[in-house]
N, C-alpha and C positions, 0 to 999 in steps of 0.2 A: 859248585856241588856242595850239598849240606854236610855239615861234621858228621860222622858215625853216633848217632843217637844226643841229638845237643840237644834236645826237648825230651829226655825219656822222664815219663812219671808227668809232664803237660798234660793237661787237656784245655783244649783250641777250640773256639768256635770261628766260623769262616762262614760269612753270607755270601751268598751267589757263586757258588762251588760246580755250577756242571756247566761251565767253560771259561777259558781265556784264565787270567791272572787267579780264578779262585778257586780254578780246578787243579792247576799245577800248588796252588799253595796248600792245598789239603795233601797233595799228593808228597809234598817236601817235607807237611808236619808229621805225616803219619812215618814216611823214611826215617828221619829223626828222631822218631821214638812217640810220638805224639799220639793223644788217645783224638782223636775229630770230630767234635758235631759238623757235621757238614748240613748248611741250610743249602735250599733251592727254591723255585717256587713250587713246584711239581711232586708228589709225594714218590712219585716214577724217578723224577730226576735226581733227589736228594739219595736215595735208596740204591739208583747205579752208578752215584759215586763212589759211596760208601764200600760199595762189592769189588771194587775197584783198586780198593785201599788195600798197602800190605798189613795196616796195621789195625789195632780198634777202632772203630765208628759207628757213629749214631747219628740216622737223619733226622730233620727238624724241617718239614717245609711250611711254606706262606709264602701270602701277600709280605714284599717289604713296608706295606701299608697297613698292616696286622697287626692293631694296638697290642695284640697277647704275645706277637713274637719273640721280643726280648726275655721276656719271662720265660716265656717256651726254653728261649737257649739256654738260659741259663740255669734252669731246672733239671736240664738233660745234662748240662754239664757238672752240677752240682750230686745228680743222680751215678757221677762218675768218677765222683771225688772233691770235685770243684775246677773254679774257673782260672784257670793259669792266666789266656790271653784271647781278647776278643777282638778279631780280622774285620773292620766296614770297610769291607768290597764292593758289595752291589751298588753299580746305581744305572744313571742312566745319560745316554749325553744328551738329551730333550733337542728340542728343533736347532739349526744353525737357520743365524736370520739376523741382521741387525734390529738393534736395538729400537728404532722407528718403526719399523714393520713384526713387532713382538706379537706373537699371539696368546693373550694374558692366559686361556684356560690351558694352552699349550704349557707354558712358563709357569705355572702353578701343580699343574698332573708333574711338571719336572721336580720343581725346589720338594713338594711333597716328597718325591721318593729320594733325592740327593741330598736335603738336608733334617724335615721333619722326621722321619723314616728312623735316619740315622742316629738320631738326638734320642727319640723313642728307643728305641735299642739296647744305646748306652743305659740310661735311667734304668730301665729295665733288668739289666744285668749288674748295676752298680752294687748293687749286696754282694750278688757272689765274686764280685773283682773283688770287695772291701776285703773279704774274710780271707782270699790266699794273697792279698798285696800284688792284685795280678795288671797287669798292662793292657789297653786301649790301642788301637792300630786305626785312627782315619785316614783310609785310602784318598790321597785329592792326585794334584797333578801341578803339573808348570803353569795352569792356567788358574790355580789358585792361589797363586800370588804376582800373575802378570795381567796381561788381557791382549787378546788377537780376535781383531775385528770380526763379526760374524757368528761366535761365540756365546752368545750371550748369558743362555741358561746355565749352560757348564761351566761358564766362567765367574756365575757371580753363587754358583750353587758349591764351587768348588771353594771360591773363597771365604764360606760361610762356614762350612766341616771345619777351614783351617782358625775360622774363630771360635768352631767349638771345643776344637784339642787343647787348644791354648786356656779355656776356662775349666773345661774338666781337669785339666794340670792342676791350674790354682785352686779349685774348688773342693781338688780332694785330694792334696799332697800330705793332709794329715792321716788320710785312710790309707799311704802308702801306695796311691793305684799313679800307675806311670802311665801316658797320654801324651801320644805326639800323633803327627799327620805326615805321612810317609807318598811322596813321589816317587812311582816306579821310574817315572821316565818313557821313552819312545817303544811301548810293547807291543809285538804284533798282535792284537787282536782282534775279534768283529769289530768292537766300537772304533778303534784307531781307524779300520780300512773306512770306517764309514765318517770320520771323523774328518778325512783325507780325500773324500770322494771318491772311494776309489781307486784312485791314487798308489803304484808298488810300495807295499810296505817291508818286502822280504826284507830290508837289510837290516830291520830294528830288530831290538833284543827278541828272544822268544821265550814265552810262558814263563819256561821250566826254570831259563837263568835266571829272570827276575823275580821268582819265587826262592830260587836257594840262596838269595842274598837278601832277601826279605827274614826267611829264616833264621840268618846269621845275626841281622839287624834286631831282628824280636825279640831272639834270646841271651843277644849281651845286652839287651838295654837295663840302664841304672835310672834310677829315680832323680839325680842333678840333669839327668836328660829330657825331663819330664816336660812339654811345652814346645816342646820343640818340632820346627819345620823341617823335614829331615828328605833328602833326595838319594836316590840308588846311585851310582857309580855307571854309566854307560860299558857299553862291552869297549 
């Protein structure tokens, strides 16, 4: 469960907000005090998260292929004070397939939206991170920085975010902006069920817990933590 108001006077952008991990994490920042641009693709979906919310929100939707988006966010956030902390949640787990039987235009629509997407984003919003000293959240997972067979796009798209956290650390620890890549861990969501074939997932974490410790995680982090590969705590 999140602190009684441990983000009040934040404001948070959060990509892919109207389900799984980025619906529960708007729903923890706005608990905590948190003002939320909630993106979506859908200007429907972004809009009934928001209404959703106990707290202030403002939707932002797109393509996560939408060169203007990061500007977008951060315009909306800037239009609300400025940007405390920016959530890369959305992506996509593109085909499972080995590595010999890739299908390039398959593997390329992926890394687009799990890696270029995401780098786009950043850039984008790096003014208004610069101006409140605010923090960077890449979503990756265990398979970016391991590898299980089959994987392939996920795994090398995932490893890539974790080599972008690491350079936006070094590249802008004079501007003050903190930057790490945060593993949830085993969450139940659409992607995991399909990630699993299928496969019972009830017994991994759910949404909500993995959001209220991502919470805890966003808003103690300090700037000597900056770069860093960082994993949730399993239930």
């Amino acid at each position: 469960m999140t602190k009684d108001m441990q983000a009040k006077g934040w404001v948070v952008a959060i990509t892919g907000c109207s389900r799984g991990i980025g619906r529960a994490l708007a729903e923890a920042f706005s608990r905590a005090g948190a003002t939320v641009v909630a993106h979506a693709r859908s200007e429907a979906a972004a809009r009934e998260v928001c209404a959703a919310l106990p707290g202030q929100a403002v939707a932002v939707a797109g393509d996560l292929r939408d060169p203007t988006l990061g500007r977008r966010l951060a315009a909306a956030a800037d239009a609300l004070g400025g940007l405390d902390a920016l959530v890369l949640n959305a992506a996509v787990l593109g085909p499972m397939e080995p590595l010999a039987a890739t299908d390039f235009s398959a593997f390329r629509d992926a890394m687009e939206i799990n890696v270029d997407a995401q780098l786009r984003l950043f850039v984008g919003a790096i003014g208004a991170l610069r101006a409140r000293g605010g923090r960077v959240v890449w979503l990756t997972s265990y398979l970016g920085h391991a590898a299980v067979p089959g994987y392939g796009v996920y795994c090398a798209s995932k490893h890539a975010v974790e080599g972008l956290a690491k350079l936006a650390a070094l590249e802008h620890e004079g501007d003050g902006i903190i930057s790490v890549a945060v593993a949830p861990g085993m969450v139940r969501t659409d992607m995991l069920t399909a990630a699993q074939r299928g496969a019972d997932t009830s017994m991994h974490t759910p949404p909500t817990a993995a959001a209220a410790r991502l919470v805890d995680l966003v808003t103690g982090l300090r700037l000597a933590q900056s770069g860093a590969i960082l994993e949730l705590a399993a239930d």
